[in-house]
N, C-alpha and C positions, 0 to 999 in steps of 0.2 A: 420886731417885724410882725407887722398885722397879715395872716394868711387868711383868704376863704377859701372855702370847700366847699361841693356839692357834688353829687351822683343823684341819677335817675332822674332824670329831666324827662327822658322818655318822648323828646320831641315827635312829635308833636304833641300830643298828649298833654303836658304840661309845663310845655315853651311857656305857653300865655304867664303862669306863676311864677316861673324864673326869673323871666323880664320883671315884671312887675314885682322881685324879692330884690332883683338888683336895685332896682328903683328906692327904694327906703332906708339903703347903706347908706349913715351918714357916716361913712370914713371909708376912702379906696383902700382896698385890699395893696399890700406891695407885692403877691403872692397870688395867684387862683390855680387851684386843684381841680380838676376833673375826675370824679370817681369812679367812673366810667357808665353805662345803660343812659349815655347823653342822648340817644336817638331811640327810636324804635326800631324792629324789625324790619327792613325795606328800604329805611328813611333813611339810612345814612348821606341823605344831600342836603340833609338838616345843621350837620354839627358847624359846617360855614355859618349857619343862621345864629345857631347859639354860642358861638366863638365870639360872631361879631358884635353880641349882645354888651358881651363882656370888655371888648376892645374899645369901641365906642365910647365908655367910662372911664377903663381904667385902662395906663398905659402899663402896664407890671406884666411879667413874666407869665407865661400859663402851661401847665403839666398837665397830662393829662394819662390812665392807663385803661384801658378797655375793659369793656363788661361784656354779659355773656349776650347782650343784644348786638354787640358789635364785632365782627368777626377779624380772623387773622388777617385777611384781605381786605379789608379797608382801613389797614395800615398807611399805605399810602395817600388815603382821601384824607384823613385825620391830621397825617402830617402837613395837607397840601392847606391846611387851614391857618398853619404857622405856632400850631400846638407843637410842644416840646413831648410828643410819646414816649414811655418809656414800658418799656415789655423785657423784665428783668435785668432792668438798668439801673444805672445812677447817675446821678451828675451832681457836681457840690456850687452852690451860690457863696459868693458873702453879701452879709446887710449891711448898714450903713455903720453899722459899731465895729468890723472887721470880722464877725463872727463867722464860720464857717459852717454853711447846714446844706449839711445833707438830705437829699432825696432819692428816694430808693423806689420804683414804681412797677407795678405787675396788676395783672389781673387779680390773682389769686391763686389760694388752693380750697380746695373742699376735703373734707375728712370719707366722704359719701360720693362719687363724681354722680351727677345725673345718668337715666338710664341713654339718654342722647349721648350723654359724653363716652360711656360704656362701648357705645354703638359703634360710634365714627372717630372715636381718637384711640388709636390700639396701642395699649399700655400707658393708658391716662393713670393711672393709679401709680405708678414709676415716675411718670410726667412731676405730677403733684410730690413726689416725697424729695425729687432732685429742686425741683422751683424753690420747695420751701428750705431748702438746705442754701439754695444760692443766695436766696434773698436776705438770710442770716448771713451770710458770708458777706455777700454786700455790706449791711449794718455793722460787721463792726471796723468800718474802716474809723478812722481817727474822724473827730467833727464835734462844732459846740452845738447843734443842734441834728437830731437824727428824725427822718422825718418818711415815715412807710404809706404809701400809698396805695392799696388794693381796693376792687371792685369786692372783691367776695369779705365778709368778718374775718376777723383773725383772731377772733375770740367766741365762745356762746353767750358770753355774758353781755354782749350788747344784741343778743338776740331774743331777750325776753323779751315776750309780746307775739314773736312765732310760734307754733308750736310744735312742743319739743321732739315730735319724732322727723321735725325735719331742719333740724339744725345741723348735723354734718350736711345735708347739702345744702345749705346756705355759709357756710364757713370750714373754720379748724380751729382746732384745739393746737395745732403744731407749732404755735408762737407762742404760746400763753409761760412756759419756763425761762423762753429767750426774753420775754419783756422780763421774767421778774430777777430780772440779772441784767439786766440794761435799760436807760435810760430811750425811750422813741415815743413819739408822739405817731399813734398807725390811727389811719383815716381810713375808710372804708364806706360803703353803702350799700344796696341789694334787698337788705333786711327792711323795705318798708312798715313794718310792723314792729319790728325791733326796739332796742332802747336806746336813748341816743349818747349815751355817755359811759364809758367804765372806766377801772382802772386795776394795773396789773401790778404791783408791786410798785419802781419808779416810773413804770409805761403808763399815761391816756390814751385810753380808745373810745373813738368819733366814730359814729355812725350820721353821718351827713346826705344821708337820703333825704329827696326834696317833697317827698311822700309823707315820710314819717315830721319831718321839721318843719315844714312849711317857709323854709326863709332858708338862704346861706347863710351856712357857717361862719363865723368870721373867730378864732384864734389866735392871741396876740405870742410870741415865740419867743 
């Protein structure tokens, strides 16, 4: 199964790149990932535009979980795009070999919540330590392929290139022992500065920001 990925489109801002990164795939994705910060602030009447970017191409499935540009309430717009959201979910596919993969989707957690998040989400810091407990829970259900999907890193190590007094709030450390005891392929973006590649034990971690890569992801599974 060939998958792409991408976060931080930041439509408008760098719609024009997206398009024109779709454009040079010579092979359809069977899979496209949304890593979430698909819009800007305001713009969420954008993500139709860069949905249909993707649909136009390719007929395959598309996942998508929110970033911190796009808020709880345009849950609705996101879904009315015919995006498959997922906001501490999962849902399992099979490919064409019968394989059964799983995808597990969320924003995130932060190690650090922003001083906004501090502000206006009361008991963010409980939020984040239960999200990251669910999301492990999700992961280990049975599947030949495990497939984690957040906006924020789940690692620092695909944050070199930020710098380091602000890596808890660009991520977590809170995955990094569940990878190295289990097999997941965790996608992420945010980290425009970041590094786009790690790995934790049997875990790859993608950092598929369209800032940092300049092209979609494409990961063969």
């Amino acid at each position: 199964m060939l998958v792409g990925a991408v976060g931080d489109i930041h439509a408008p801002l760098y719609l024009e790149r997206f398009v024109q990164a779709l454009g040079i795939l010579k092979e359809g994705p069977d899979l496209f990932l949304f890593a979430g910060d698909i819009t800007e602030r305001g713009h969420i009447g954008l993500y139709a535009k860069v949905v249909e970017a993707v649909r136009s191409r390719f007929g395959c499935p598309v996942f998508a979980c929110l970033g911190n540009t796009e808020y709880d309430e345009h849950s609705g717009e996101v879904r009315s795009t015919g995006v498959e959201l997922l906001q501490e979910e999962a849902r399992v596919l099979e490919d064409s070999g019968g394989r059964k993969i799983l995808i597990v989707g969320s924003r995130g957690v932060l190690d650090s919540p922003t001083i906004w998040q501090r502000t206006h989400i009361p008991g963010v810091e409980t939020l984040y330590a239960e999200r990251s407990r669910k999301l492990k829970e999700l992961l280990s259900q049975e599947a030949d392929v495990k497939i984690l999907l957040t906006h924020y890193a789940t690692t620092y190590r695909t944050l070199e290139g930020e710098r380091p007094e602000i890596y808890p709030s660009l991520g977590t450390r809170s995955f990094e022992e569940f990878f190295r005891n289990n097999r997941v392929i965790s996608i992420h973006a945010h980290a425009h500065l970041g590094k786009p590649e790690a790995r934790i034990g049997p875990t790859r971690i993608f950092n598929v920001s369209l800032p940092l890569r300049g092209c979609v992801t494409l990961l063969r599974v």
